[in-house]
TIZARO-23805 format. One line per field, with one value per residue: residue in one letter; x, y, z of N, C-alpha, C, CB in turn. Coordinates in pm, 1 decimal, always signed. Glycine has a CB too. Example, Ala and Ser with C-alpha at 12.3 -4.5 7.8 and 13.67 -1.06 7.14 Angstrom:
# residues 2
r <- c(A, S)
nxx <- c(+1319.0, +1285.0)
nyy <- c(-569.0, -225.0)
nzz <- c(+780.0, +708.0)
caxx <- c(+1230.0, +1367.0)
cayy <- c(-450.0, -106.0)
cazz <- c(+780.0, +714.0)
cxx <- c(+1320.0, +1290.0)
cyy <- c(-330.0, +3.0)
czz <- c(+780.0, +787.0)
cbxx <- c(+1130.8, +1408.4)
cbyy <- c(-447.3, -59.8)
cbzz <- c(+904.6, +572.5)
END
This chain:
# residues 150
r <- c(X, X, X, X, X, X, X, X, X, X, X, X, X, X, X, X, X, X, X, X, X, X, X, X, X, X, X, X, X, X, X, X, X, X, X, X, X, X, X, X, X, X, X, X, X, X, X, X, X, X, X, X, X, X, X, X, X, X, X, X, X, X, X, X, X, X, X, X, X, X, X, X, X, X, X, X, X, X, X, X, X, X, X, X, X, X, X, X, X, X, X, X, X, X, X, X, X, X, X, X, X, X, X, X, X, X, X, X, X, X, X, X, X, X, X, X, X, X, X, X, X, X, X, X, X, X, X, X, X, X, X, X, X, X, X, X, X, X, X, X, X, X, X, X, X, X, X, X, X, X)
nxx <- c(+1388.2, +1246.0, +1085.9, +957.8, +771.4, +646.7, +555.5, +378.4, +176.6, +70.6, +17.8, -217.4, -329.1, -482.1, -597.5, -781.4, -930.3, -1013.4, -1190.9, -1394.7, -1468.7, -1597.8, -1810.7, -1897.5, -2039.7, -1968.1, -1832.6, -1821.7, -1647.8, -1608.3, -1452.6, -1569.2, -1783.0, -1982.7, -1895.0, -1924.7, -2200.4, -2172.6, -2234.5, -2368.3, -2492.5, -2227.9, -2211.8, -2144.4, -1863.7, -1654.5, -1422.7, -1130.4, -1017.2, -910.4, -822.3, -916.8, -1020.1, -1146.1, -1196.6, -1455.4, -1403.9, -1588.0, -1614.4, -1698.4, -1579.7, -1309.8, -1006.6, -727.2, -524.1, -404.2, -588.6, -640.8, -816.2, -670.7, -553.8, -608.5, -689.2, -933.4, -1279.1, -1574.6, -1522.7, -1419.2, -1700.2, -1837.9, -1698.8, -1715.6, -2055.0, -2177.1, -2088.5, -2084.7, -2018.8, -1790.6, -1735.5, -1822.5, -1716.3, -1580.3, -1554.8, -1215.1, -1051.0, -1061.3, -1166.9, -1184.7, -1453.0, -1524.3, -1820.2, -1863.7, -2203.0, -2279.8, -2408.0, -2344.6, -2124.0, -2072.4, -2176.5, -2024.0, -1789.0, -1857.2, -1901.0, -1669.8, -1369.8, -1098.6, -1183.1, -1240.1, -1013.1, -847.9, -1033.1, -1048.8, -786.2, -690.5, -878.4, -816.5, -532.5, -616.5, -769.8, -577.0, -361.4, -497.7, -539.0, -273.9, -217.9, -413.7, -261.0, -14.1, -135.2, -231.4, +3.7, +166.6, -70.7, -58.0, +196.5, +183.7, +18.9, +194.8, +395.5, +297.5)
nyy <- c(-2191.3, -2026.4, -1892.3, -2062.9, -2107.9, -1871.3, -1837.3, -2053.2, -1975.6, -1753.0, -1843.6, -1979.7, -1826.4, -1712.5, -1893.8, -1895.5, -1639.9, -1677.4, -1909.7, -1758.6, -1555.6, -1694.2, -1834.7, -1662.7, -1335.0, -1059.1, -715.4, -390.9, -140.1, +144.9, +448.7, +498.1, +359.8, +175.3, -154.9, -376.2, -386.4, -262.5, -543.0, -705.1, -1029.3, -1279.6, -1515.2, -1548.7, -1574.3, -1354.5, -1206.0, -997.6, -837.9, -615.3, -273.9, -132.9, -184.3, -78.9, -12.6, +133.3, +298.8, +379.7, +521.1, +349.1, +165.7, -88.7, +4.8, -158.6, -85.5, -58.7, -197.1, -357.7, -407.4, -576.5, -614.1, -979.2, -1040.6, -1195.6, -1176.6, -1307.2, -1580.1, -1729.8, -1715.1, -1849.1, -2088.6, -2189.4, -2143.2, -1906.5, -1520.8, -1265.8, -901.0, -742.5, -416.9, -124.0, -205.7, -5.2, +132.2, +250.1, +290.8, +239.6, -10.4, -406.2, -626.8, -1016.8, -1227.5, -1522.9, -1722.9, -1900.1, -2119.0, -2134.7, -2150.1, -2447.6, -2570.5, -2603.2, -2710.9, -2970.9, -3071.8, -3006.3, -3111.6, -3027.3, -2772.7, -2748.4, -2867.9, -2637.0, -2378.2, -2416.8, -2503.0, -2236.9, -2064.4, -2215.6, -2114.8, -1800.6, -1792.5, -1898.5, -1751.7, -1481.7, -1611.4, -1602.5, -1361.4, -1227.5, -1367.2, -1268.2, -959.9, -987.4, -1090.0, -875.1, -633.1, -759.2, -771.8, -453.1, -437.9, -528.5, -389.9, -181.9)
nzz <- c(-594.3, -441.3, -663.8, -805.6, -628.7, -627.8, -885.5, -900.6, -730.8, -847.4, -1105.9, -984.7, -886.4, -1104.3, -1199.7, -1018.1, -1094.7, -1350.0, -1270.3, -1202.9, -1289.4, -1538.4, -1388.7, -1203.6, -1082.6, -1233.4, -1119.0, -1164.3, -952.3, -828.8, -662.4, -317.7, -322.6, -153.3, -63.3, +124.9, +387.4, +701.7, +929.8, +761.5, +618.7, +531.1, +316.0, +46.2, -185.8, -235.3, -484.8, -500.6, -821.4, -894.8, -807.1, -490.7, -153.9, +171.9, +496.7, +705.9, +886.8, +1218.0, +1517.9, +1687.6, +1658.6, +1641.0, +1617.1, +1467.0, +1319.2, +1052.4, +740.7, +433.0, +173.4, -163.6, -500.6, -545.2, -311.3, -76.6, +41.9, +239.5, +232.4, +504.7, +577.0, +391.1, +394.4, +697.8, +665.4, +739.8, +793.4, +925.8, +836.1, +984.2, +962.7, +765.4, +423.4, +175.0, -140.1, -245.1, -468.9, -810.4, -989.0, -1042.7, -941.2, -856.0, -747.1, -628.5, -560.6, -302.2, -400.0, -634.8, -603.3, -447.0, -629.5, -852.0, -778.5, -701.4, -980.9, -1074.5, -1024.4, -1106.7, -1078.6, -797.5, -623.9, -713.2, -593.6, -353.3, -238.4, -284.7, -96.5, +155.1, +171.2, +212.2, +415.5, +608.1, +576.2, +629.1, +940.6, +1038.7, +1005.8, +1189.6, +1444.6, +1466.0, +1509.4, +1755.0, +1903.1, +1907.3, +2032.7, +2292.9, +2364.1, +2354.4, +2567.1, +2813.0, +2793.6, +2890.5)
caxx <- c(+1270.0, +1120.6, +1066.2, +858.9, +693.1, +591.7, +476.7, +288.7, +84.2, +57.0, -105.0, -320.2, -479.6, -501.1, -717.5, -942.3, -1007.6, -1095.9, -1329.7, -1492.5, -1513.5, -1718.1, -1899.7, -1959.0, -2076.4, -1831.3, -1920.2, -1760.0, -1592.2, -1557.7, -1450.1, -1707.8, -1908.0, -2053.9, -1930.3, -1996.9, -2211.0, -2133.6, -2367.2, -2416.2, -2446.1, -2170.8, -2193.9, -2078.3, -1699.0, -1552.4, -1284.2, -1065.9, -911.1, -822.6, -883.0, -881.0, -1133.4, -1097.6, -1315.6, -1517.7, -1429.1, -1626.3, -1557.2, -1739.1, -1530.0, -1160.7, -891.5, -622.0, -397.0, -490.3, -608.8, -744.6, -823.1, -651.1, -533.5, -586.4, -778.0, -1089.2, -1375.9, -1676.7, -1430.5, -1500.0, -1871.0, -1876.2, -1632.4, -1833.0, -2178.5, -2263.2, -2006.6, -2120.3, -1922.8, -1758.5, -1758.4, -1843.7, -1587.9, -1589.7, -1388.8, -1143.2, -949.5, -1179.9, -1159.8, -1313.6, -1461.7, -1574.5, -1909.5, -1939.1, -2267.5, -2269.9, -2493.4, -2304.8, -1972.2, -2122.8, -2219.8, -1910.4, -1695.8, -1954.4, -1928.3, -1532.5, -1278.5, -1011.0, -1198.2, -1296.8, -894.4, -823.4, -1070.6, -1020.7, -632.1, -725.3, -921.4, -703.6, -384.1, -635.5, -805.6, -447.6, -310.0, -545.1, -513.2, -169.8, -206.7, -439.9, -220.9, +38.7, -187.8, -255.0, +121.2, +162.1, -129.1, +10.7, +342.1, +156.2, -9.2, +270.8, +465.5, +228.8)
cayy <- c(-2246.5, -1910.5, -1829.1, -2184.2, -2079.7, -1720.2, -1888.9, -2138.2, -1838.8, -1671.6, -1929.7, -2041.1, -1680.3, -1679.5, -2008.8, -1889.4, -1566.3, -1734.0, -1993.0, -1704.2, -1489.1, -1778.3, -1890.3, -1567.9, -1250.8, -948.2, -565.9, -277.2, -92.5, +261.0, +524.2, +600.5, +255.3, +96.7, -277.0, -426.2, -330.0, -383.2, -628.7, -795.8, -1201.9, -1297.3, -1638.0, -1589.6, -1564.7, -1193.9, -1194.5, -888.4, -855.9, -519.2, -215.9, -167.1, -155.5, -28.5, -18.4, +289.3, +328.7, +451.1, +572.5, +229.0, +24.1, -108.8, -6.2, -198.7, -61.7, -9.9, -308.8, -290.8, -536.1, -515.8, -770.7, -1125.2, -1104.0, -1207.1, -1158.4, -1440.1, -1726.8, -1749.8, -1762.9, -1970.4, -2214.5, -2196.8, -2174.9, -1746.4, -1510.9, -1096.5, -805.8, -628.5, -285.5, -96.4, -194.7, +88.6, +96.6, +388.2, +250.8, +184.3, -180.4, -496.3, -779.1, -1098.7, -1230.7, -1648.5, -1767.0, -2046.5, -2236.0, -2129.2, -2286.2, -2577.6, -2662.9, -2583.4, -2755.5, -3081.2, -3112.3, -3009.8, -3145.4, -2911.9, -2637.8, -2812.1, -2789.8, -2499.7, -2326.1, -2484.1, -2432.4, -2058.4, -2069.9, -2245.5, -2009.8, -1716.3, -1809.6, -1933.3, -1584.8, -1383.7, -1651.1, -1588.6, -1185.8, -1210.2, -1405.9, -1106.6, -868.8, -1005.4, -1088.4, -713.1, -608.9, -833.1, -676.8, -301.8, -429.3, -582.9, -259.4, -46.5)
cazz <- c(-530.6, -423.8, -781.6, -829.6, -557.8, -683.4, -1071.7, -884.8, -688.0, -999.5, -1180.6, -908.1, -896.7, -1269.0, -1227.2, -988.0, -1175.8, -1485.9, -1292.5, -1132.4, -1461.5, -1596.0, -1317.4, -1124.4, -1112.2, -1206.0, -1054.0, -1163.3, -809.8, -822.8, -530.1, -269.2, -319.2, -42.5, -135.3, +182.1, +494.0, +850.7, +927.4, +587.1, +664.1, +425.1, +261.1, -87.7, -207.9, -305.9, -518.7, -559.1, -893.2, -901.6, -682.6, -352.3, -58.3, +303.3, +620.1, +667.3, +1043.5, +1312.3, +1656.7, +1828.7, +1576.1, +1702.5, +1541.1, +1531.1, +1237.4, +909.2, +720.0, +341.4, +6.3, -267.2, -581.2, -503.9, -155.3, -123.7, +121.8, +217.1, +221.6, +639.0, +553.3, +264.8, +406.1, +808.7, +656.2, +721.7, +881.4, +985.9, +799.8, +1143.4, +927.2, +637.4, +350.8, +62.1, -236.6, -219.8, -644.3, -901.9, -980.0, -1065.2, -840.2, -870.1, -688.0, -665.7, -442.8, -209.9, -453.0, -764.5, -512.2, -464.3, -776.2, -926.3, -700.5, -691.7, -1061.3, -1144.9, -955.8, -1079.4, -984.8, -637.6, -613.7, -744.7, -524.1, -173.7, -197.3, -230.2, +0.0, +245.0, +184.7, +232.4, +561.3, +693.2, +548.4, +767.1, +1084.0, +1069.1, +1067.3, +1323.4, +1525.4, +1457.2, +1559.9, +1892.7, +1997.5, +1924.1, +2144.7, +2395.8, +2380.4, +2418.4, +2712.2, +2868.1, +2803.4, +3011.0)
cxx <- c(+1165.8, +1047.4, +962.4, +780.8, +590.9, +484.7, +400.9, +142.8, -8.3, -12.0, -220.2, -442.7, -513.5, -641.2, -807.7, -997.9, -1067.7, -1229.3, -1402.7, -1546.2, -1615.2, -1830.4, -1972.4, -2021.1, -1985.9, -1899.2, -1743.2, -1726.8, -1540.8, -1560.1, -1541.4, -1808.4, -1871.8, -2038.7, -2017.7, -2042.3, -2188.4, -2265.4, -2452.4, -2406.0, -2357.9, -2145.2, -2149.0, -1937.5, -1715.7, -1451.3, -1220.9, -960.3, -845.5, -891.7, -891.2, -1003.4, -1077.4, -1215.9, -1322.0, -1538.3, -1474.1, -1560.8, -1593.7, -1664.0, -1366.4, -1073.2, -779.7, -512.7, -472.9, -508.0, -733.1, -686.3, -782.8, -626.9, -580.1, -641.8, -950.9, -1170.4, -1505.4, -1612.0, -1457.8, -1625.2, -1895.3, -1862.6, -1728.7, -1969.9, -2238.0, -2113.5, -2073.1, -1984.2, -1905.4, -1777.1, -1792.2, -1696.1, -1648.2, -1474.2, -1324.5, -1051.2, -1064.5, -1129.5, -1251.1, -1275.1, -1560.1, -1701.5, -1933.4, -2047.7, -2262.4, -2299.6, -2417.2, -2161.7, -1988.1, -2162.2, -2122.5, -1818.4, -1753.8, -1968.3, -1778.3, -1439.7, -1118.5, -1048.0, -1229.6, -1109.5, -842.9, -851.8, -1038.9, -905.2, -654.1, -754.9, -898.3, -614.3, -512.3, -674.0, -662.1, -347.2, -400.0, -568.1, -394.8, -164.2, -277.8, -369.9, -99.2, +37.4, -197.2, -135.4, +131.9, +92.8, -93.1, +121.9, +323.7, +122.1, +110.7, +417.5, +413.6, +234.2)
cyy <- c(-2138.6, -1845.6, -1949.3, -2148.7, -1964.8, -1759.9, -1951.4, -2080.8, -1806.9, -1741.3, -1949.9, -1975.6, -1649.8, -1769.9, -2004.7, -1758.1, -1584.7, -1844.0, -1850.4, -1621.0, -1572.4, -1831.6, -1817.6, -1468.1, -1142.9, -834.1, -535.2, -167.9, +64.3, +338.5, +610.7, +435.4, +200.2, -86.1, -417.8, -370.7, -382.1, -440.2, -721.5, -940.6, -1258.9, -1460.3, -1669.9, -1532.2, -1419.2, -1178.6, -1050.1, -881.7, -706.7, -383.5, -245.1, -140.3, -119.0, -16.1, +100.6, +296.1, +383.7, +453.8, +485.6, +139.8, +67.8, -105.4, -59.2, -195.6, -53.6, -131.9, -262.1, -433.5, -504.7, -659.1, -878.0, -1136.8, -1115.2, -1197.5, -1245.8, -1547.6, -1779.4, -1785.3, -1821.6, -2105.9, -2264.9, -2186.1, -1995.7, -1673.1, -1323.9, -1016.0, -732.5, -497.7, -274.3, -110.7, -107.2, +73.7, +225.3, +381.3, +203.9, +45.9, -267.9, -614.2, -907.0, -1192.4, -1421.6, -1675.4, -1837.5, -2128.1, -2253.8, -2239.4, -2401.4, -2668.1, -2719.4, -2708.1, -2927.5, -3145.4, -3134.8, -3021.2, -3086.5, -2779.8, -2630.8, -2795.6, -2647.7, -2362.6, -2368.3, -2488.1, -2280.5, -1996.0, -2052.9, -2135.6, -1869.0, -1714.6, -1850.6, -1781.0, -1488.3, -1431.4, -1572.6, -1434.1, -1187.7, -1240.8, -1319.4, -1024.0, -890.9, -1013.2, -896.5, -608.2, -646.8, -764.8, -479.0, -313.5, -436.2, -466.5, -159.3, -43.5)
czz <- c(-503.4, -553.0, -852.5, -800.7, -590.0, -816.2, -995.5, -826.0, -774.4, -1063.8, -1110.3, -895.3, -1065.6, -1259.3, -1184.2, -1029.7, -1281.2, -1454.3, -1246.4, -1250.1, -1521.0, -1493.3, -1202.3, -1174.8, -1116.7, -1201.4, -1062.0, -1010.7, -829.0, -660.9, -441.4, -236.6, -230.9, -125.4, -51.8, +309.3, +598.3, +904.9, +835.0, +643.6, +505.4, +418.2, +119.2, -66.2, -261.3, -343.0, -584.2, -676.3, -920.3, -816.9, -557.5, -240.5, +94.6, +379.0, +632.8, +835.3, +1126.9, +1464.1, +1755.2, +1723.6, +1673.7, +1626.8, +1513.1, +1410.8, +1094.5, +830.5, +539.1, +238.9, -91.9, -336.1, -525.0, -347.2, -177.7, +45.6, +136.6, +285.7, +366.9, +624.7, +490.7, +329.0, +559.2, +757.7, +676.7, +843.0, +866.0, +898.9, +938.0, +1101.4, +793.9, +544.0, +191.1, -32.8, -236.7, -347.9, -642.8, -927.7, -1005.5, -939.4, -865.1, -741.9, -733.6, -501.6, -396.9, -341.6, -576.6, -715.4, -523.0, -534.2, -835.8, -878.4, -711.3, -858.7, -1148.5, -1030.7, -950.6, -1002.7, -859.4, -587.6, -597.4, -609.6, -376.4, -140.6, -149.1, -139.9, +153.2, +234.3, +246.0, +398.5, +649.9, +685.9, +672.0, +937.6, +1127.9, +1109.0, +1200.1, +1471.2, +1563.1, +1507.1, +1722.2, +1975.1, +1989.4, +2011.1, +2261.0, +2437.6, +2449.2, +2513.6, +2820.2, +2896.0, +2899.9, +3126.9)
cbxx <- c(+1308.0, +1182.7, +1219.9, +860.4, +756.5, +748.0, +563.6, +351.0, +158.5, +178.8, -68.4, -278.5, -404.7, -351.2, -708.8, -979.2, -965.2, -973.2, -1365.3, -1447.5, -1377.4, -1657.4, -1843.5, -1886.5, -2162.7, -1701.6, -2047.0, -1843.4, -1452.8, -1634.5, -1371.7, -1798.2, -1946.0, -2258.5, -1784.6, -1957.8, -2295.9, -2051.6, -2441.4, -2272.0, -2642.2, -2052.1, -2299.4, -2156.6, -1612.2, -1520.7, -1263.7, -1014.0, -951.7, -788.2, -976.4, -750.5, -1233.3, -1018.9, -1293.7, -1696.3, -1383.4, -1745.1, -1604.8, -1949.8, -1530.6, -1131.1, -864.8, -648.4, -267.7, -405.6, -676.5, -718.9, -953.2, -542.2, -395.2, -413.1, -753.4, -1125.1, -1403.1, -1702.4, -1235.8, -1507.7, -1964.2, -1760.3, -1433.9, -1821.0, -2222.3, -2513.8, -1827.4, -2100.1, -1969.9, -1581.1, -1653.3, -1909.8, -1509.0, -1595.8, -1401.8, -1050.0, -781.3, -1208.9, -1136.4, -1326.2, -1510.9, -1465.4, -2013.9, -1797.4, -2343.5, -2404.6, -2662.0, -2277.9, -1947.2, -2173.8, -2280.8, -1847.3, -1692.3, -2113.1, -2035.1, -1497.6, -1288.5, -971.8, -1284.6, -1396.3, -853.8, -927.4, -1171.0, -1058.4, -516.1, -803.1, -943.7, -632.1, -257.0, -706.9, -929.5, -354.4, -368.1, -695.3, -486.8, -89.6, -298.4, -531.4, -214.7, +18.1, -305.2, -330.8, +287.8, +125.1, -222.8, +48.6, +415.5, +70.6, -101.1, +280.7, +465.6, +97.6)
cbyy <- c(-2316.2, -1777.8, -1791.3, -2299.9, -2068.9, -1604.9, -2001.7, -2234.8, -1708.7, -1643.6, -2068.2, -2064.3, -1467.6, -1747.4, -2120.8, -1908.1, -1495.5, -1827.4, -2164.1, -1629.2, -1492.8, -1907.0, -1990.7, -1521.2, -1244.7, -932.5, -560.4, -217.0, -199.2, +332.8, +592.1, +750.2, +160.8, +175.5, -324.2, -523.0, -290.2, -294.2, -557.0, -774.4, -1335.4, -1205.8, -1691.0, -1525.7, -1691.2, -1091.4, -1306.3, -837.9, -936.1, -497.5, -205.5, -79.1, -291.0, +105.5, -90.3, +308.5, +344.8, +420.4, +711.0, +172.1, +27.0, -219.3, +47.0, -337.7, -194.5, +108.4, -391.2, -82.5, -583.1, -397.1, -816.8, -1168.3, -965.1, -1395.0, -1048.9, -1489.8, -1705.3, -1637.2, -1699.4, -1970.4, -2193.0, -2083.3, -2307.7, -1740.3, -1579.6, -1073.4, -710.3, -625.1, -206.1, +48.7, -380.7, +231.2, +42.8, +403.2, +136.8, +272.4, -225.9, -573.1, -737.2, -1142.6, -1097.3, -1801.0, -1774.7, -2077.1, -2207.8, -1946.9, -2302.5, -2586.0, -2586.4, -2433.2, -2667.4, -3013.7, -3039.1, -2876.1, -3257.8, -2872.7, -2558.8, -3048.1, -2814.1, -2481.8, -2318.8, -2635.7, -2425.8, -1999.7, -2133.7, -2375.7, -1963.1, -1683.2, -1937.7, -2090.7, -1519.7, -1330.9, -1808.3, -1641.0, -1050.9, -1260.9, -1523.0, -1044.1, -852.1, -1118.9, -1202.6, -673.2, -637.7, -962.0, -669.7, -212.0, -539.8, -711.5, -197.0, -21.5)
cbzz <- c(-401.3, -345.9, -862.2, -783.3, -464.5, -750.0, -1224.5, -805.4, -673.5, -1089.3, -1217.7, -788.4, -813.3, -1404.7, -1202.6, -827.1, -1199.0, -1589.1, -1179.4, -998.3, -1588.3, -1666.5, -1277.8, -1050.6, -1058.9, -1327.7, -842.8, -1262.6, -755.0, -931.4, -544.3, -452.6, -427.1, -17.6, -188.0, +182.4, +502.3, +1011.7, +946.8, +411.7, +702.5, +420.3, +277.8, -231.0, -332.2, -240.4, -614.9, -464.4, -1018.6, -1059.4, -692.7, -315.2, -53.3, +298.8, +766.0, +538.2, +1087.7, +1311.6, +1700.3, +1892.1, +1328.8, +1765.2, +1541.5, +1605.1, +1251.7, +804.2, +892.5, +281.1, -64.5, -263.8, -602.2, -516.5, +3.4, -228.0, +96.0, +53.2, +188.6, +720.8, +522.2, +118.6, +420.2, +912.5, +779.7, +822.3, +846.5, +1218.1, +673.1, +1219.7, +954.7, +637.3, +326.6, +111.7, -429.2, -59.3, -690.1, -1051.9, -867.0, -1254.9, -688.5, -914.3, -728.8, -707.7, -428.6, -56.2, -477.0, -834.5, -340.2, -433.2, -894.0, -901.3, -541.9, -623.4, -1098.8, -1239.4, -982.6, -1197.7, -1023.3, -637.8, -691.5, -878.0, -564.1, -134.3, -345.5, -266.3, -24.4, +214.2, -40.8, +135.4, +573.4, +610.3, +349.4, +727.1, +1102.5, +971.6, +957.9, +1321.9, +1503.3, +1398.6, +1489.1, +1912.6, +1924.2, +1823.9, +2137.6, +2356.3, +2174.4, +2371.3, +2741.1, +2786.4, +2676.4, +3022.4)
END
């Protein structure tokens, strides 16, 4: 069953790299680049297909463990799916890599005209935003626990 589970993944990110390949924009990611700034209003999708990105931390930012993009995560998906969402920091790429760029409008189209890919995408979606609830929710019993230790 866990091995269904794994192929079914696997395909799923296959399907939304190929709609985004055709229906987005792809950017070359090398080490050093500025991909996103803190403060960017993010409403389009970011899909990471290879390479990795990381927050470019400052000394008024909150640390709370190390946290970075790599394969198969994507960035936007909060803002796309809510309507505009704030980058909290600078994310840089630190692996060369490629990424995929779909806009709201290009989303909407897409999704409004193909019903697999209106699938396709909005599972993704879903697992990703429920993927980083869940860490967050992680993160906070853990804080909880340091306080509660002190």
């Amino acid at each position: 069953m866990a091995g269904d589970i794994e192929k079914s993944l696997s395909t799923e990110l296959e399907e939304v790299v190929a709609l985004l390949r055709r229906h987005g924009t792809t950017v070359a990611l090398e080490p050093g680049d500025l991909v996103v700034p803190k403060g960017k209003r993010l409403s389009d999708l970011y899909f990471i297909e290879s390479g990795c990105l990381e927050p470019a931390w400052s000394t008024q930012d909150v640390v709370a463990g190390s946290w970075r993009l790599g394969p198969g995560a994507c960035l936007g998906d909060m803002g796309l799916l809510a309507g505009a969402a704030v980058a909290p920091v600078d994310l840089v790429c630190i692996e060369p890599g490629v990424m995929h760029e779909l806009s709201r409008e290009a989303f909407e189209a897409l999704v409004a005209r193909e019903d697999h890919a209106a699938v396709v995408l909005y599972r993704y979606l879903a697992r990703s935003c429920a993927g980083r609830l869940t860490a967050l929710q992680d993160e906070f019993t853990r804080l909880r626990m340091l306080l509660v230790i002190r």
